[in-house]
C-alpha positions in Angstrom: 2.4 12.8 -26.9 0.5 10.8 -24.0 2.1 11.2 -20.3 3.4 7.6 -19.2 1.8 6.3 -15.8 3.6 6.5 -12.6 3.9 4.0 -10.5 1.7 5.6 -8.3 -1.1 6.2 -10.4 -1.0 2.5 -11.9 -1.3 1.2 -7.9 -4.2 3.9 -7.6 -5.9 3.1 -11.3 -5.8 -0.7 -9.3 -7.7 0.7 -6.7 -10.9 1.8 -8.7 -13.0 -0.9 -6.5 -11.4 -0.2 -3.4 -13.7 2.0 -1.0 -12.0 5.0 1.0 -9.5 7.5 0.5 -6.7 7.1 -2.0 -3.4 6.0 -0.2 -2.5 9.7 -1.2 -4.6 10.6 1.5 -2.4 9.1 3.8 -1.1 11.2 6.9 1.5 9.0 8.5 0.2 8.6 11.9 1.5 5.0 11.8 -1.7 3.6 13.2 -1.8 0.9 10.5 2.2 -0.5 11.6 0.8 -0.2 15.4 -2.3 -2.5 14.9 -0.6 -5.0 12.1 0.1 -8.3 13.6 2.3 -9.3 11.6 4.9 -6.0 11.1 7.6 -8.0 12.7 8.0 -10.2 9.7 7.9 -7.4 7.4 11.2 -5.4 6.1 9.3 -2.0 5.8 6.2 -1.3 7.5 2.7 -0.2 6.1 3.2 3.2 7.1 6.5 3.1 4.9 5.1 1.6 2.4 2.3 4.4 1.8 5.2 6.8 2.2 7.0 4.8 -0.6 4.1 4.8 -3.3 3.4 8.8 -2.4 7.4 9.1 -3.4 6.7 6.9 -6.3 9.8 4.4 -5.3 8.6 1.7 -7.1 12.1 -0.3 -7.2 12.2 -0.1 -3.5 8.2 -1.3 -2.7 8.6 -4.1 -5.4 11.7 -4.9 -3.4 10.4 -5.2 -0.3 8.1 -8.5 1.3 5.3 -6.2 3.2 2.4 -6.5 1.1 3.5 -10.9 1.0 3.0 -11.1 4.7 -0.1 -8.9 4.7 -2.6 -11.2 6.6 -5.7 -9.1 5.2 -7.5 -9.4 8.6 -7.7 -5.7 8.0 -6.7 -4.0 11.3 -5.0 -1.1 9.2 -7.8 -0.4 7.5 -10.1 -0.4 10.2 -7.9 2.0 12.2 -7.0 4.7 9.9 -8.2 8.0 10.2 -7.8 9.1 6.8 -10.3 6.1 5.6 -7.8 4.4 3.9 -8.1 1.0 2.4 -4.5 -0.2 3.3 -5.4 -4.0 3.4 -6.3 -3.2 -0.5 -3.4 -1.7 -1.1 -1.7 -4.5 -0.4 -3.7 -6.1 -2.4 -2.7 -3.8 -5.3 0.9 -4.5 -5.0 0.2 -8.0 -5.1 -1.2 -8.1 -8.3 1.1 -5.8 -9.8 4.1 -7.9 -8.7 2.5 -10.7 -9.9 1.9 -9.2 -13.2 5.4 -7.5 -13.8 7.3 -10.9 -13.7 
């Protein structure tokens, strides 16, 4: 009997074109809410939201707006030290919300 796909692992199967590390990789540092210009307007921040997808919550990051105000002038990405892609990631959850309704 075939395993069904996390949430997690669908976001990361999104990611196939991406370049970097796999959110996974992420180390909460919190350098990608520091440089966003725009985490005022969001109701969890970037660095939440990685924690979120690496807890698999995906009720709670479908929930949230973060990834709609993500301005893609990719500041996150830029600045993380663990070479993550976060701006695609947001992009990810974009098109997965899109697709689920």
């Amino acid at each position: 009997m075939a395993q069904q796909t996390t949430f997690s692992e669908e976001i990361s199967n999104m990611l196939s074109t991406a370049h970097g590390s796999s959110f996974k990789a992420c180390i909460q540092c919190g350098s990608c809410t520091g440089t966003c210009p725009v985490v005022e307007f969001m109701d969890q921040s970037p660095r939440r939201i990685m924690a979120m997808l690496n807890a698999n919550l995906k009720d709670e990051v479908l929930d949230c707006n973060t990834y709609w105000f993500c301005s893609s002038c990719y500041h996150c990405t830029v600045r993380c030290p663990a070479d993550i892609d976060i701006t695609e990631v947001m992009s990810a959850l974009k098109r997965y919300s899109i697709g689920q309704k």
